[in-house]
LOVEXSE-235410 format. One record per atom (N, C-alpha, C): z, y, x; residue in one letter. Coordinates in steps of 0.1 Angstrom, whole numbers, padded with zeros to 4 digits, always signed. Layout:
BEGIN
ZYXA...
# end
This chain:
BEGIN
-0607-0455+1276X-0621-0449+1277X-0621-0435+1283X-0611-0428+1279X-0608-0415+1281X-0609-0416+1298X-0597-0423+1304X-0598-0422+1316X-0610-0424+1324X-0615-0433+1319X-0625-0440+1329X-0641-0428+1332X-0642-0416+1319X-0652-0405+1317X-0643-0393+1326X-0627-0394+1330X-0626-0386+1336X-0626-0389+1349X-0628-0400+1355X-0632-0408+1366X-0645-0403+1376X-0653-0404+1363X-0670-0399+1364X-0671-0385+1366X-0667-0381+1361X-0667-0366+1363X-0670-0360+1374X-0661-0358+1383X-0669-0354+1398X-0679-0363+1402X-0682-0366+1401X-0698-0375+1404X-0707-0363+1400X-0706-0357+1389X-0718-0352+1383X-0716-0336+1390X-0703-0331+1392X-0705-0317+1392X-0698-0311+1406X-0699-0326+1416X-0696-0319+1434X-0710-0325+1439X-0714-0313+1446X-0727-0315+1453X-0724-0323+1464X-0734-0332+1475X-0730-0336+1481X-0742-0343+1486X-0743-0346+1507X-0760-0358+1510X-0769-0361+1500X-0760-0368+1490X-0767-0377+1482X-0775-0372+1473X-0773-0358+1468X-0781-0350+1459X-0790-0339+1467X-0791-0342+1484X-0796-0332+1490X-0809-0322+1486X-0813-0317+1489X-0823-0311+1484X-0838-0316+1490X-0848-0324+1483X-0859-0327+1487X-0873-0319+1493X-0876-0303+1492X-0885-0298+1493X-0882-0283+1501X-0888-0278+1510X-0885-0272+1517X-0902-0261+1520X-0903-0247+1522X-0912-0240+1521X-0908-0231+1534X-0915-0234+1542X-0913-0228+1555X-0925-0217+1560X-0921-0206+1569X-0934-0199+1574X-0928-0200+1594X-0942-0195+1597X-0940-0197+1615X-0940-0181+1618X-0934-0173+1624X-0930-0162+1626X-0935-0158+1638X-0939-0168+1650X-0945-0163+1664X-0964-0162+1659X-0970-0171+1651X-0985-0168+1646X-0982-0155+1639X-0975-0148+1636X-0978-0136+1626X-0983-0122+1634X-0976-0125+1651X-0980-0113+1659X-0992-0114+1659X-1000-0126+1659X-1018-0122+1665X-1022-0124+1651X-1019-0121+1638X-1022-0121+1620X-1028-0134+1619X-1022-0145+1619X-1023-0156+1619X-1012-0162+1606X-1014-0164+1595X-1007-0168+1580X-1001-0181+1582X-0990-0191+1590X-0991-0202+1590X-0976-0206+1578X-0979-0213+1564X-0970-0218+1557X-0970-0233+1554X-0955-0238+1556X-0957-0251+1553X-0949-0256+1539X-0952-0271+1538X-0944-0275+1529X-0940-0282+1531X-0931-0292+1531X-0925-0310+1536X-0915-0307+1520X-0919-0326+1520X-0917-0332+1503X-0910-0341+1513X-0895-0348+1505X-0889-0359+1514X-0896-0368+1501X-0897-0380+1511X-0902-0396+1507X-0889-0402+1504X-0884-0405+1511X-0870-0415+1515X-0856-0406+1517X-0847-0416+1522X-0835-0402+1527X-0840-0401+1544X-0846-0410+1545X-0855-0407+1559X-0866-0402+1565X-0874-0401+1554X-0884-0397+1560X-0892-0385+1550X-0902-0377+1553X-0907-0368+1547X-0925-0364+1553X-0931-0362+1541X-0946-0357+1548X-0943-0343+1549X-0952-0334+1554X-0955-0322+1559X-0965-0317+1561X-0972-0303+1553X-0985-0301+1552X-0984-0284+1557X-0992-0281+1566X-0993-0267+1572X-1003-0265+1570X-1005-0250+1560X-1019-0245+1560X-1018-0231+1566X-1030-0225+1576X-1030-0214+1579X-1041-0208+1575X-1040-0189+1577X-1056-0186+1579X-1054-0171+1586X-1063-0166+1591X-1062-0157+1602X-1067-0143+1592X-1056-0134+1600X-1064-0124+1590X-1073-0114+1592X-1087-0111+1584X-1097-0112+1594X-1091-0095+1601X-1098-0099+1613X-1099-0086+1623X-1105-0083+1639X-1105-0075+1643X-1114-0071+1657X-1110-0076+1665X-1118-0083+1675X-1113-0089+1686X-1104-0075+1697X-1098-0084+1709X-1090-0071+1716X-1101-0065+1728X-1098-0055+1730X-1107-0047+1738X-1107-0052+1749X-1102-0058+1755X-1104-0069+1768X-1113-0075+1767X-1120-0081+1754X-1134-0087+1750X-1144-0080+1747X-1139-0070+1739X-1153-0061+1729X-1156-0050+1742X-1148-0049+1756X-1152-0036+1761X-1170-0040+1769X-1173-0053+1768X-1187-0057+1773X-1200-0060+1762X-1192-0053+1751X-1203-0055+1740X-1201-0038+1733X-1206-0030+1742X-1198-0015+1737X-1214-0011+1726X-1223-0012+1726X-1233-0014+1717X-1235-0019+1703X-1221-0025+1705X-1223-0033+1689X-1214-0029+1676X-1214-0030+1668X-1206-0026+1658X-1198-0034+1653X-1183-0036+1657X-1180-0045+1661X-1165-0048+1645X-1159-0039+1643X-1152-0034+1629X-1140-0052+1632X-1143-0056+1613X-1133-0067+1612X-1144-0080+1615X-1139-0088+1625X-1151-0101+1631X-1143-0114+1632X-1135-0116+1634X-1126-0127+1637X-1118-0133+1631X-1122-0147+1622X-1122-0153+1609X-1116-0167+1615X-1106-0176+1604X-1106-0187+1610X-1092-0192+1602X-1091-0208+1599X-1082-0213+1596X-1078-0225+1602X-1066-0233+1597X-1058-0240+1602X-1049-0253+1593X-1055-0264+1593X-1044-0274+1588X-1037-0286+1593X-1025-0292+1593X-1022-0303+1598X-1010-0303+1590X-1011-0322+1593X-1007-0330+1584X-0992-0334+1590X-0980-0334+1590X-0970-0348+1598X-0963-0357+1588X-0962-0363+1595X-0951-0379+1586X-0941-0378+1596X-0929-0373+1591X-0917-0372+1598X-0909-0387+1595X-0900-0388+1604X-0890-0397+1605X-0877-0392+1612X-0867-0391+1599X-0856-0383+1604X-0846-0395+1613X-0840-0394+1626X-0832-0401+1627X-0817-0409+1620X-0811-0401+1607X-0803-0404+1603X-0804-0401+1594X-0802-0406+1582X-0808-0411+1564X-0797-0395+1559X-0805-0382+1566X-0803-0365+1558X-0816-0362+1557X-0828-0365+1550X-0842-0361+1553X-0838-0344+1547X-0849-0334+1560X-0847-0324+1559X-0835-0316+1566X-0825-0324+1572X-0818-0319+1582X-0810-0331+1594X-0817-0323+1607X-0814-0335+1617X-0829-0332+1626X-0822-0341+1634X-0836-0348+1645X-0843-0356+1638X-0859-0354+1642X-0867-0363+1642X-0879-0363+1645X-0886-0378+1648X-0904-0376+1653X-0911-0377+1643X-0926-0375+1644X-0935-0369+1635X-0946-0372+1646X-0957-0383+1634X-0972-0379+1645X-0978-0372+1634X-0991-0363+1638X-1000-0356+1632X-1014-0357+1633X-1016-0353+1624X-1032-0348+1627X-1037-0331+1628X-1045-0330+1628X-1045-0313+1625X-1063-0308+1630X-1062-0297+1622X-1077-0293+1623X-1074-0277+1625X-1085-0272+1628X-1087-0258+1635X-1102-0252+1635X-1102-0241+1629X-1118-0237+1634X-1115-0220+1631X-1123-0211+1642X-1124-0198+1642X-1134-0197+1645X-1138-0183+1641X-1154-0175+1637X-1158-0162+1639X-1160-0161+1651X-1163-0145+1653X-1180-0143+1654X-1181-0130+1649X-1198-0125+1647X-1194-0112+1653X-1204-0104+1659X-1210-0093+1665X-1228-0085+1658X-1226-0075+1653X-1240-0071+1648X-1238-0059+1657X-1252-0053+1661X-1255-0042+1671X-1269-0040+1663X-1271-0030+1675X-1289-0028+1682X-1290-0023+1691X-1300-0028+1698X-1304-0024+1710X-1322-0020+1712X-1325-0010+1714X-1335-0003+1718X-1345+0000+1708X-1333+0000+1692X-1337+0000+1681X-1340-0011+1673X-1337-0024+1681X-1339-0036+1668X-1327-0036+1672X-1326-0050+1658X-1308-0055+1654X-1306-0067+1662X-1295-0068+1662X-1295-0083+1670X-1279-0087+1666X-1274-0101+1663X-1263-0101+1661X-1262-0118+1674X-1245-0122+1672X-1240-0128+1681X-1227-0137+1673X-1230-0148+1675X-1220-0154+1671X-1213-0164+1675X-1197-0170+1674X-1194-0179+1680X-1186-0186+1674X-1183-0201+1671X-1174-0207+1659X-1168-0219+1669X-1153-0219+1668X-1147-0226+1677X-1141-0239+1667X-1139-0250+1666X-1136-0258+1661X-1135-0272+1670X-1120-0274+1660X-1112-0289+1669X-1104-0296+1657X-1106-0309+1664X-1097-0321+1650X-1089-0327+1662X-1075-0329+1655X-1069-0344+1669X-1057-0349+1660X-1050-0355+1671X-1039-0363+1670X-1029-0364+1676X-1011-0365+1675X-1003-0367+1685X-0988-0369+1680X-0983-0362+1684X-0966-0367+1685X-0957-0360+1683X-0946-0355+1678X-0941-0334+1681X-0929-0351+1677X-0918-0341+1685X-0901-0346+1685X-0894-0331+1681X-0882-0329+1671X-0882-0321+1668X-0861-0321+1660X-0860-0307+1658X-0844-0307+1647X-0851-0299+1639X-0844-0301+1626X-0846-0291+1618X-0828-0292+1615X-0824-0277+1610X-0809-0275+1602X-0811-0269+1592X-0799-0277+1581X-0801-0268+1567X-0794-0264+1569X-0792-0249+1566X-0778-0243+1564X-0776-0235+1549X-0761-0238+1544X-0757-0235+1530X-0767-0243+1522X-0770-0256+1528X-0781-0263+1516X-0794-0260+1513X-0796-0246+1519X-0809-0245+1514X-0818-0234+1525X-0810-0227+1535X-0820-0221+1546X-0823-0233+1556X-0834-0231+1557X-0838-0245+1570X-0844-0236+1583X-0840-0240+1595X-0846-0238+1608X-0851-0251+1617X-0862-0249+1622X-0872-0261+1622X-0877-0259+1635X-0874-0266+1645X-0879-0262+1660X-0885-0275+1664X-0896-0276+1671X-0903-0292+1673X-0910-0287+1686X-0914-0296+1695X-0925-0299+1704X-0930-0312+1705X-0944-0311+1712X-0950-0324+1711X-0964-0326+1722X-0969-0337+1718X-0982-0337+1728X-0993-0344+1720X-1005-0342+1724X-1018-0350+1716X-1027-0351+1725X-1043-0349+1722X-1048-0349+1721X-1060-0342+1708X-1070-0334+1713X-1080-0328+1706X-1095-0330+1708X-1105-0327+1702X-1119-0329+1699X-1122-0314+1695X-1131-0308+1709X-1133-0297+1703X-1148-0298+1703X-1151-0284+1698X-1170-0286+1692X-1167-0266+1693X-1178-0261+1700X-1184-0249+1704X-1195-0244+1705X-1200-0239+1688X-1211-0236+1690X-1211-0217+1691X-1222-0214+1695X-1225-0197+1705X-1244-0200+1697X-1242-0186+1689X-1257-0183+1690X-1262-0170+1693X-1273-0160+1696X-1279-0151+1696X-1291-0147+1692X-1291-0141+1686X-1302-0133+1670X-1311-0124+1677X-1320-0116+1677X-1326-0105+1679X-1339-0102+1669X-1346-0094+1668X-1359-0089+1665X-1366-0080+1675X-1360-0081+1690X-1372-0075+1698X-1377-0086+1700X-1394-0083+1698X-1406-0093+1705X-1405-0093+1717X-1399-0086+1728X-1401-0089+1741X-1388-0095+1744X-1376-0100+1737X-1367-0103+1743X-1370-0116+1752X-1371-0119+1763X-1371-0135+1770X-1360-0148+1764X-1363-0153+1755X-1355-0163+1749X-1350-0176+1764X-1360-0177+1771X-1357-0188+1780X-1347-0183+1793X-1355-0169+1795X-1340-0165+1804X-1323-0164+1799X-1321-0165+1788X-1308-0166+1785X-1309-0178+1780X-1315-0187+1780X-1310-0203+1783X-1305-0204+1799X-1313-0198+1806X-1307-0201+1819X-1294-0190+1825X-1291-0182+1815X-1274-0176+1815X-1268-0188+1814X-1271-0193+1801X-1259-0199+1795X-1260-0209+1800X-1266-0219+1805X-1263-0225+1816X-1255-0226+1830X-1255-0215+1831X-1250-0208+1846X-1238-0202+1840X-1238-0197+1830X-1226-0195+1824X-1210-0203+1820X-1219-0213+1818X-1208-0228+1813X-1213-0236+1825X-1209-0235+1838X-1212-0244+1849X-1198-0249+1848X-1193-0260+1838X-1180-0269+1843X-1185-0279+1837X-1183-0291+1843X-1188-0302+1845X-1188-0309+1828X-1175-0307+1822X-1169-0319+1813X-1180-0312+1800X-1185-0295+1803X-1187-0287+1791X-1201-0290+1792X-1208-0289+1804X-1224-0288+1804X-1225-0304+1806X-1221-0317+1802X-1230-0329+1804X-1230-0332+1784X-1223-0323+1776X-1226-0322+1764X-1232-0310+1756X-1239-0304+1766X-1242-0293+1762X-1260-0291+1754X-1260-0288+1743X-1273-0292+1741X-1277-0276+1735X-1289-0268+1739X-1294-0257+1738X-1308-0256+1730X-1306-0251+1717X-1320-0253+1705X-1326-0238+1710X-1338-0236+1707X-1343-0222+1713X-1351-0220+1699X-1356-0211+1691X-1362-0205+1678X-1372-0195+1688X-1380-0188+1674X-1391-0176+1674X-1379-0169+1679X-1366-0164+1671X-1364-0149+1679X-1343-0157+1679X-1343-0164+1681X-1330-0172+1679X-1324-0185+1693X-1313-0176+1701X-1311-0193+1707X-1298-0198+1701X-1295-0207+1706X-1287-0217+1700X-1275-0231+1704X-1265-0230+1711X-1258-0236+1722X-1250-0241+1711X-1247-0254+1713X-1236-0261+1710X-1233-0273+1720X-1216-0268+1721X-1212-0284+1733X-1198-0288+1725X-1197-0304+1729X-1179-0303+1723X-1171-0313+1737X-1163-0316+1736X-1155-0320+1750X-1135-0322+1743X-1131-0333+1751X-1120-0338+1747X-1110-0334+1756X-1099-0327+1752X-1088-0321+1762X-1075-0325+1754X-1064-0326+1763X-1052-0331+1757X-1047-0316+1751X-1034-0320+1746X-1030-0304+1743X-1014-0305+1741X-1004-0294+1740X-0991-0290+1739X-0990-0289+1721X-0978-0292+1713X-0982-0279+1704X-0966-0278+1703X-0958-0266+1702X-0949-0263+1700X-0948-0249+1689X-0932-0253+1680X-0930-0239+1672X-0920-0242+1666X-0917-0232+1656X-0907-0231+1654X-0908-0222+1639X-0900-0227+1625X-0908-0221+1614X-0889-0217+1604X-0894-0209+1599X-0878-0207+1589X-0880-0206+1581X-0873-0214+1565X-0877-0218+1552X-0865-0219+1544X-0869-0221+1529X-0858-0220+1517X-0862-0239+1516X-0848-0239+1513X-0850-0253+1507X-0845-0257+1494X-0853-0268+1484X-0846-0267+1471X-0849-0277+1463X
# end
């Protein structure tokens, strides 16, 4: 009996694949230059496969002066709001989930929020614009564990997206011409795929544009994490 417990023994106390570590907490390091928060998590399912959940959020702040130098009137401070999630179902090629090659389709969502408050010629007037997309696709990818528990996670892929763009403008002067800047923004968005969905609401002192349009898309990155 003796023998046969000292048989067992290494089973219990050499680590090894078999006991790999299932959970992994990763962040993306290239979104942090423009304050962009992106952290993930992936849970392994199988010895092959694993889901993956990425939540981001932007942290709020001023657009860059390449934009704001045409709104020099306005007060323009922290404006630029917006988060980020997507989903993947990985499939590792070789039964190490969490280290190795593998494909992954996703989903993922997106939406940003920038506002502008001013005045001009004594009334207030603000400006706003909310960008928002849903899709679907494909990323092929390695991740490596190293010492068991740092992971490096490099992927690329392709999809498809559903975007929606809505733009409004506020004021309290009575003389502002509401219909002449319908016909900016018309002339403004003169590309074919943007203006045959483009639908423009007009108010007392409020206009109102919203279009949305389908474009394929890239998504590539690269994220470094503890695993455990």
């Amino acid at each position: 009996m003796k023998k046969i417990l000292y048989l067992l023994i290494p089973f219990f106390i050499i680590p090894g694949k078999s006991i790999s570590q299932d959970n992994a907490i990763k962040i993306s390091p290239v979104p942090l230059i423009l304050g962009n928060i992106r952290l993930t998590y992936e849970r392994a399912l199988t010895d092959r496969s694993s889901i993956q959940l990425q939540t981001g959020f932007q942290i709020p702040r001023s657009l860059p002066a390449l934009i704001t130098n045409d709104f020099e009137d306005f007060d323009l401070g922290v404006k630029l709001r917006g988060f980020n999630l997507a989903l993947d179902y990985r499939i590792y090629r070789k039964r190490s989930v969490l280290d190795g090659g593998y494909f992954a389709p996703f989903v993922l969502l997106n939406q940003m929020k920038s506002t502008y408050s001013g005045t001009t010629n004594g009334f207030d007037e603000d400006i706003g614009f909310i960008y928002r997309y849903y899709g679907l696709g494909i990323v092929f990818g390695k991740q490596w564990l190293f010492g068991n528990n740092i992971t490096l996670d490099t992927f690329g892929g392709f999809g498809g997206i559903n975007n929606t763009v809505i733009g409004f403008y506020e004021t309290e002067d009575p003389e502002f011409d509401i219909n002449a800047t319908e016909e900016d923004i018309q002339e403004a968005t003169n590309i074919s795929f943007i203006t045959n969905n483009l639908d423009i609401d007009i108010f007392d002192d409020r206009i109102e544009a919203k279009t949305h349009f389908f474009l394929p898309t890239v998504r590539l990155g690269f994220s470094l994490g503890f695993a455990f």
